[in-house]
C-alpha positions as CSV (number, residue, x, y, z in Angstrom):
1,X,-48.4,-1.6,-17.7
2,X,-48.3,-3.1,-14.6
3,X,-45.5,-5.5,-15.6
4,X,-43.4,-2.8,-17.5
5,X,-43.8,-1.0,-14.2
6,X,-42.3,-3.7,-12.1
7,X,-39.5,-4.2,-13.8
8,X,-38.6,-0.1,-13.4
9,X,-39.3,-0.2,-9.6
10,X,-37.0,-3.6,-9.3
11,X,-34.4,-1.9,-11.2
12,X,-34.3,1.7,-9.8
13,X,-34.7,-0.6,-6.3
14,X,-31.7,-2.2,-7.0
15,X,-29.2,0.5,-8.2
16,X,-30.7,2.7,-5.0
17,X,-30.2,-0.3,-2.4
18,X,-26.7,-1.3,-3.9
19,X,-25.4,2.4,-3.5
20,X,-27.2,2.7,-0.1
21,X,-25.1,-0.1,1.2
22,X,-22.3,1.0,-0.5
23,X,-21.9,4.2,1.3
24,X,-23.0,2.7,4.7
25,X,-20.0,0.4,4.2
26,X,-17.8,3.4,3.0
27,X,-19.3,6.0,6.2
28,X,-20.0,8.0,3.6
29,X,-23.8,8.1,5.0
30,X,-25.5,6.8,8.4
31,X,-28.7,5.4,8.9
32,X,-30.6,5.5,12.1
33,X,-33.9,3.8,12.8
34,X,-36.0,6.0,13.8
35,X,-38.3,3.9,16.4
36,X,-35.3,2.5,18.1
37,X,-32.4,4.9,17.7
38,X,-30.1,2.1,16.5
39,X,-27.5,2.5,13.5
40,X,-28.1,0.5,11.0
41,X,-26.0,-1.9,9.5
42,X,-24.6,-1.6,5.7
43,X,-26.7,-4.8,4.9
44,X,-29.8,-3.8,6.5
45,X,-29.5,-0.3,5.4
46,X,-29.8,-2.0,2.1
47,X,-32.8,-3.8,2.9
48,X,-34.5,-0.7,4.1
49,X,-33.6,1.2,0.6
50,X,-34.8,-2.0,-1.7
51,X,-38.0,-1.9,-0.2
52,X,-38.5,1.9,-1.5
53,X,-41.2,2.1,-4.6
54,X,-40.9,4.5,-7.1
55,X,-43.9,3.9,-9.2
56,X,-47.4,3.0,-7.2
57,X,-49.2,0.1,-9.2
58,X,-52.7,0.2,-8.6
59,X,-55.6,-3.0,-8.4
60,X,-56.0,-3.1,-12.2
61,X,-52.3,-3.5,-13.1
62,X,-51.3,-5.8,-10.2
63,X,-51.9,-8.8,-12.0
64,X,-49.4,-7.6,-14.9
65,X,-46.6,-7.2,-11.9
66,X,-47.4,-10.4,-10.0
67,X,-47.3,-12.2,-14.0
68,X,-43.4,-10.9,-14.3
69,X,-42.0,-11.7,-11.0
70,X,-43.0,-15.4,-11.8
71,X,-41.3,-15.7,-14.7
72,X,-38.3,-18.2,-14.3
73,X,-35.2,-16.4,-14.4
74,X,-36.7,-13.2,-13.4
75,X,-33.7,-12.4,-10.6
76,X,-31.0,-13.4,-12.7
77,X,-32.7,-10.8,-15.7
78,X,-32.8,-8.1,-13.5
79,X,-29.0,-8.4,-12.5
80,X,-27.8,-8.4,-16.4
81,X,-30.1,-5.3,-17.1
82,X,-28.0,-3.7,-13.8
83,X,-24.8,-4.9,-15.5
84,X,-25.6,-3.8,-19.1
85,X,-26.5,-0.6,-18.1
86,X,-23.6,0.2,-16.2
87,X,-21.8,-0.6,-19.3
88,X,-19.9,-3.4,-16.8
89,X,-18.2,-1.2,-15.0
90,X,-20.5,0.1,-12.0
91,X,-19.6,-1.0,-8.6
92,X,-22.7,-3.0,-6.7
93,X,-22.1,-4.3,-3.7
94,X,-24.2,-7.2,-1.8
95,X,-23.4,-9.2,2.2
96,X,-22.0,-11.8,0.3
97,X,-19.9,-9.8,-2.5
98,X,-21.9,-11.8,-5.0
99,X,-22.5,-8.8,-7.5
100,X,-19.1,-7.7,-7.4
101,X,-17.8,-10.9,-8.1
102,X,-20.6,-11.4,-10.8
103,X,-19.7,-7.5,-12.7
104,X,-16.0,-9.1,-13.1
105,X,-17.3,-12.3,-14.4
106,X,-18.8,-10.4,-16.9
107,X,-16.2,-8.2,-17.4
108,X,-13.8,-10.8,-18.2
109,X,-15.9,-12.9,-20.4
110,X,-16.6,-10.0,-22.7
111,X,-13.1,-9.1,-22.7
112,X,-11.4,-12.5,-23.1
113,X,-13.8,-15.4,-23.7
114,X,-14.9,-16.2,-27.4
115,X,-18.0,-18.5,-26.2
116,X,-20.4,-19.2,-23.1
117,X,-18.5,-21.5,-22.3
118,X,-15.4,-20.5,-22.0
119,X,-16.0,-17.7,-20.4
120,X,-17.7,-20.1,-17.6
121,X,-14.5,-22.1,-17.7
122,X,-12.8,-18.7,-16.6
123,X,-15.3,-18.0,-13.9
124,X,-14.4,-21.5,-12.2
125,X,-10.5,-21.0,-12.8
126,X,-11.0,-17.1,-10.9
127,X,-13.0,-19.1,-7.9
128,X,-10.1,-22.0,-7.6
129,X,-8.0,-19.1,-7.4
130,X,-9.1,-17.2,-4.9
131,X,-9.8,-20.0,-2.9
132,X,-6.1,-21.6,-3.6
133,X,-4.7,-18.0,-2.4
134,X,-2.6,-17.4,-5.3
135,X,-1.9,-14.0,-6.2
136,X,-1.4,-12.6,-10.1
137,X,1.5,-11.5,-11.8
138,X,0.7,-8.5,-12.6
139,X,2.6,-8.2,-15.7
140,X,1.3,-11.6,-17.5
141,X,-1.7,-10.4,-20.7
142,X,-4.0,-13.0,-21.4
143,X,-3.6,-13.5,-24.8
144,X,-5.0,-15.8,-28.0
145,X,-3.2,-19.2,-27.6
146,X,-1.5,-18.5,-24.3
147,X,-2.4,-19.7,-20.4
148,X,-5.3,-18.1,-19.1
149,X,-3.4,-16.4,-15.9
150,X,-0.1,-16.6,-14.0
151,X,0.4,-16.8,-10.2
152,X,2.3,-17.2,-7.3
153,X,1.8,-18.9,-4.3
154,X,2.3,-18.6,-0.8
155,X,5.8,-19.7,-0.9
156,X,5.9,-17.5,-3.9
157,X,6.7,-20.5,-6.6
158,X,5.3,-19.4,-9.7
159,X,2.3,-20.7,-11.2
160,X,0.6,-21.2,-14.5
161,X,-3.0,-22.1,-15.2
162,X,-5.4,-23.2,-17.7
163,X,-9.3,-22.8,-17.7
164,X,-11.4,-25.1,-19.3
165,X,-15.0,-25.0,-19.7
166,X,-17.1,-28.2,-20.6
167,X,-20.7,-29.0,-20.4
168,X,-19.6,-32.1,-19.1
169,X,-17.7,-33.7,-16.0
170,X,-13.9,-33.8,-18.0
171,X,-10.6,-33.4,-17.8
172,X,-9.2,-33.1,-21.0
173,X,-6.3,-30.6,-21.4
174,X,-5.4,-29.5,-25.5
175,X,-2.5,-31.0,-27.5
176,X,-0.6,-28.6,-29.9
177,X,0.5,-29.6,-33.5
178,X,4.3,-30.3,-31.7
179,X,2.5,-32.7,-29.6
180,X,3.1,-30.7,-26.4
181,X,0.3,-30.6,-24.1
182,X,-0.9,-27.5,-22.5
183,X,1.1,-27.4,-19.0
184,X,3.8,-29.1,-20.1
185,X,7.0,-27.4,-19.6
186,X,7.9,-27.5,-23.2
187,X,4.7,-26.0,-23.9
188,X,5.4,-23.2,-22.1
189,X,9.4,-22.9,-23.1
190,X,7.7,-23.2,-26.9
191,X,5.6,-19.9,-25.5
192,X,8.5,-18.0,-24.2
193,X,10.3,-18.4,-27.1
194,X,6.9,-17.2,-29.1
195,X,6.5,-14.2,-26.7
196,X,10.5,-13.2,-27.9
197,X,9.5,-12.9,-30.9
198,X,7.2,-10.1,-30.0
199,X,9.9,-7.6,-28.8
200,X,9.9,-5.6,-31.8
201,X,6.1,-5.1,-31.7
202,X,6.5,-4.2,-27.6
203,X,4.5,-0.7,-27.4
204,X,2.6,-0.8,-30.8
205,X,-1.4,-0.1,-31.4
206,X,-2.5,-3.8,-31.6
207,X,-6.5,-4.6,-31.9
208,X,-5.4,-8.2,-31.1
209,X,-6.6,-9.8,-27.8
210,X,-5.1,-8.1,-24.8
211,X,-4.0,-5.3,-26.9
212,X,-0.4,-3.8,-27.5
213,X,2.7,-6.2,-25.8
214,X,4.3,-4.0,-22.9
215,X,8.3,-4.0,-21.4
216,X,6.8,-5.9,-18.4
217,X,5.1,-9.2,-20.7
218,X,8.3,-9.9,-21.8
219,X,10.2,-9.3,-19.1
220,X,7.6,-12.2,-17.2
221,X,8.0,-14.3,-20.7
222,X,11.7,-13.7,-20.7
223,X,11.6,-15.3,-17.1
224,X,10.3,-18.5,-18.1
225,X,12.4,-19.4,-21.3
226,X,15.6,-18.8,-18.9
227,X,13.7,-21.3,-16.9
228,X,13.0,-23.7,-19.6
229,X,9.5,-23.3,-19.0
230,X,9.6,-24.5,-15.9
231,X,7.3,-24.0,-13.3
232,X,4.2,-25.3,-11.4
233,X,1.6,-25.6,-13.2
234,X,-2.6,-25.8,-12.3
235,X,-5.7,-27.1,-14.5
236,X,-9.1,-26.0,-13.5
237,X,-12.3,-27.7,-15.7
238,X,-15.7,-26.6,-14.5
239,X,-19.1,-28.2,-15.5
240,X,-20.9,-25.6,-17.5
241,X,-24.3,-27.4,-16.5
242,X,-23.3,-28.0,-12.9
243,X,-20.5,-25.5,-11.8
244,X,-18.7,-28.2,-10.2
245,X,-14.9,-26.7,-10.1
246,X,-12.2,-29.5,-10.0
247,X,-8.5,-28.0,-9.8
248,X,-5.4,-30.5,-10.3
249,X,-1.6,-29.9,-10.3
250,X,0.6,-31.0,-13.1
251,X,3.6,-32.6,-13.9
252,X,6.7,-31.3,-16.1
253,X,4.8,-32.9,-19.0
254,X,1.4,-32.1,-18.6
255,X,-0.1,-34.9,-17.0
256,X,-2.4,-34.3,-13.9
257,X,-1.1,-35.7,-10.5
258,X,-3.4,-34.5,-7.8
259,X,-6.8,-32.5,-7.3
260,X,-6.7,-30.3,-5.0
261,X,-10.1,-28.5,-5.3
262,X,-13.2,-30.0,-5.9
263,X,-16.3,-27.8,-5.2
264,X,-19.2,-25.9,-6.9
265,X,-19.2,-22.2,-7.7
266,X,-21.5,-20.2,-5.6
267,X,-24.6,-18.8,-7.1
268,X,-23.6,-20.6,-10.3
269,X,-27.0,-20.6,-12.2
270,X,-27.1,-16.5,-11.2
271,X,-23.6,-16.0,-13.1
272,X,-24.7,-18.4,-15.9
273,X,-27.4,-16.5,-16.7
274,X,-25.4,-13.2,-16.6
275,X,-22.8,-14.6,-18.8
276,X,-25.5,-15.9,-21.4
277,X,-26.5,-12.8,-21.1
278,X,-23.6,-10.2,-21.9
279,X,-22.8,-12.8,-24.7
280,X,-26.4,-12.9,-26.1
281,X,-25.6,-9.0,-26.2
282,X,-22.2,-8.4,-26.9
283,X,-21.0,-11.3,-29.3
């Protein structure tokens, strides 16, 4: 009993704290301390509301509460029941934007992944891009066989990118049955010329990954095989036991010619354990 009420009051806690700080951030609500008259901040006005118990656990079932806090992995738990109940889509907020960043995580390995580990492998290619500063073309659908995102950069040079996720420190990048490596330039003119072939489906019902093909895809797909598939190119591989991310540019055939990120995802074993999790659930 004591147990079963821990986990309620850690829960409740949490989606009261998260909202709290929310609307603190938003000036929705103010919070005032009451010995010292000062506003509080959004982060300690989360504190404050954490720290609120809904259910009282007396002597006799303090043992049971102290027993579930210990278990390993107890933190990490609690964040997946959060996302699981919000279906994935509520909007928690923490100082360091870890939750937010952790709900899209999730989000996207549901949506797009087929294992653990590639959904990890997306996680690391969404941190090396937002550290890169690259910004998404809106119109590119992540799609079964395809790059896993398209980007600009700040000169606003176009850029495609794979994610791979191994449970080791590697580099490999996939070779297709025409021999043309992911990255490669004919790889992606091969694409473009795929992605034509889609016009007459353009607006249909499809169950397939990322749904039906819109006006915009192939007018982005259309782009590139007037280009010959040329562009720049970036390969992100993350350690699925480590969360070391290692970014590298490519050549016009695939090769890799320089890193230029090499660094481990924050909270890793926290979004590891939330990924396991909406997997362990969802696949």
């Amino acid at each position: 009993m004591g147990g079963a009420k821990q986990v309620v009051n850690d829960v409740i806690a949490m989606q009261r704290a998260g909202q709290a700080e929310f609307f603190a951030e938003q000036g929705i609500i103010k919070v005032t301390d009451t010995q010292t008259n000062q506003l509080l901040t959004p982060e300690e006005v989360r504190e404050r509301y954490a720290g609120i118990v809904t259910f009282d656990i007396d002597t006799a079932e303090q043992a049971g509460a102290d027993t579930i806090q210990e278990v390993p992995g107890y933190s990490a738990a609690l964040l997946a029941v959060e996302l699981a109940s919000s279906k994935f889509k509520k909007l928690l907020t923490d100082p360091k934007g870890l939750y937010k960043e952790l709900t899209k995580v999730v989000e996207d390995a549901v949506k797009d992944a087929r294992s653990p580990a590639e959904a990890l492998g997306h996680l690391g290619g969404n941190h090396a891009v937002k550290r890169l500063e690259l910004t998404p073309d809106e119109r590119f659908v992540n799609r079964y066989h395809g790059p896993d995102g398209m980007y600009y950069d700040a000169n606003g040079k176009r850029i495609e990118a794979e994610f791979k996720g191994y449970n080791k420190d590697s580099n490999v990048l996939s070779t297709s049955t025409k021999e043309q490596k992911q990255g490669s330039n004919i790889k992606n003119r091969t694409r473009a010329e795929t992605m034509k072939k889609k016009q007459s489906k353009v607006n249909q019902p499809s169950n397939r990954q990322g749904g039906e093909y819109t006006e915009d895809e192939q007018a982005l797909w259309n782009e590139i095989r007037l280009a010959g598939g040329k562009k720049n190119h970036l390969a992100v591989f993350t350690d699925t036991e480590t969360g070391q991310v290692r970014a590298f540019n490519q050549d016009k055939d695939g090769n890799l010619v320089d890193k230029v990120l090499d660094e481990p995802i924050p909270h890793f074993n926290d979004a590891k354990a939330i990924t396991n999790n909406a997997f362990s659930g969802e696949k």
